[in-house]
RODRENDREN-633615 format. One line per field, with one value per residue (C-alpha): residue in one letter; x, y, z. Coordinates in steps of 0.2 Angstrom, whole numbers, plus 2048, in hexadecimal, padded with zeros to 3 digits. Example, Ala and Ser with C-alpha at 12.3 -4.5 7.8 and 13.67 -1.06 7.14 Angstrom:
residuo: c(A / S)
px: c(83E / 844)
py: c(7EA / 7FB)
pz: c(827 / 824)
END
This chain:
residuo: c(X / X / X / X / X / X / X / X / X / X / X / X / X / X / X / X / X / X / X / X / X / X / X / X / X / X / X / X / X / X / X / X / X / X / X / X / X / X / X / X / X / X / X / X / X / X / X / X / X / X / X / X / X / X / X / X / X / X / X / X / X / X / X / X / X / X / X / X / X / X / X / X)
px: c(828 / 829 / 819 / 80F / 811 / 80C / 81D / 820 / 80D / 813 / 821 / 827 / 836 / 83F / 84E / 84C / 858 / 859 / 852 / 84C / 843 / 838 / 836 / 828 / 818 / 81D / 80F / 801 / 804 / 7F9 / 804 / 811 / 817 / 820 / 82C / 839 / 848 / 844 / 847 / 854 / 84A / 848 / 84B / 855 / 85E / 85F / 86A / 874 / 87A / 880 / 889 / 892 / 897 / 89C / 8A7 / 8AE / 8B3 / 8BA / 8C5 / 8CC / 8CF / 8D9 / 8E4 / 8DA / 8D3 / 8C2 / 8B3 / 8AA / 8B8 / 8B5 / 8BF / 8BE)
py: c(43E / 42D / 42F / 43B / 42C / 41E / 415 / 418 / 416 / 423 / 429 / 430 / 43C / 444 / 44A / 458 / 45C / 46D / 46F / 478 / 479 / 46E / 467 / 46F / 465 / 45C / 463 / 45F / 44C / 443 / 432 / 43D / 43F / 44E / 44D / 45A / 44E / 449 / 435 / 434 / 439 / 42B / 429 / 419 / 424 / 431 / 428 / 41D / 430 / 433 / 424 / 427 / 438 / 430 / 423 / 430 / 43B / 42C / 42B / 43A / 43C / 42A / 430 / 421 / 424 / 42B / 420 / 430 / 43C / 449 / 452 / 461)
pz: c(A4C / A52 / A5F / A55 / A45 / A52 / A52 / A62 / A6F / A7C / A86 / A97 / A93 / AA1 / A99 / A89 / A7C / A7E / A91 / A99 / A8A / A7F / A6F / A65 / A67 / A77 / A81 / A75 / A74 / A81 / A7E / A85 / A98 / A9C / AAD / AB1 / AB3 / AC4 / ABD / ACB / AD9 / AE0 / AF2 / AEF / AE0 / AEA / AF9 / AEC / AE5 / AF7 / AFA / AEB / AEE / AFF / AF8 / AEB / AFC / B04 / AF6 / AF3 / B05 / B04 / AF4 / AEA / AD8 / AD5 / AD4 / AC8 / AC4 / ABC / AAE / AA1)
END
């Protein structure tokens, strides 16, 4: 409502309510970029997610806490 009233100029969205599907009328607004949740895929993202995961496997291993623990 926001964009379609002129509040808002535009918007890039990557991540949806309800995905994968979208909000009705999405697609027909042309101040609207659609991505499919790829903001992360950057290459410098991308290795920062794997040296995380590294350190959270180094911790484990060592009997230290967690640095992302995750729980039900």
């Amino acid at each position: 409502d926001a964009i379609k009233s002129g509040k808002i100029a535009g918007a890039g969205l990557d991540v949806y309510e309800n995905e994968p599907q979208l909000a009705a009328g999405l697609t027909g607004l042309e101040q609207v970029v659609l991505l499919p949740h790829m903001g992360s895929g950057t290459i410098e993202t991308r290795e920062a997610m794997g040296f995380c995961a590294l350190r959270n496997v180094k911790a484990f291993v060592t009997g230290e806490p967690l640095i992302n623990p995750v729980t039900d």
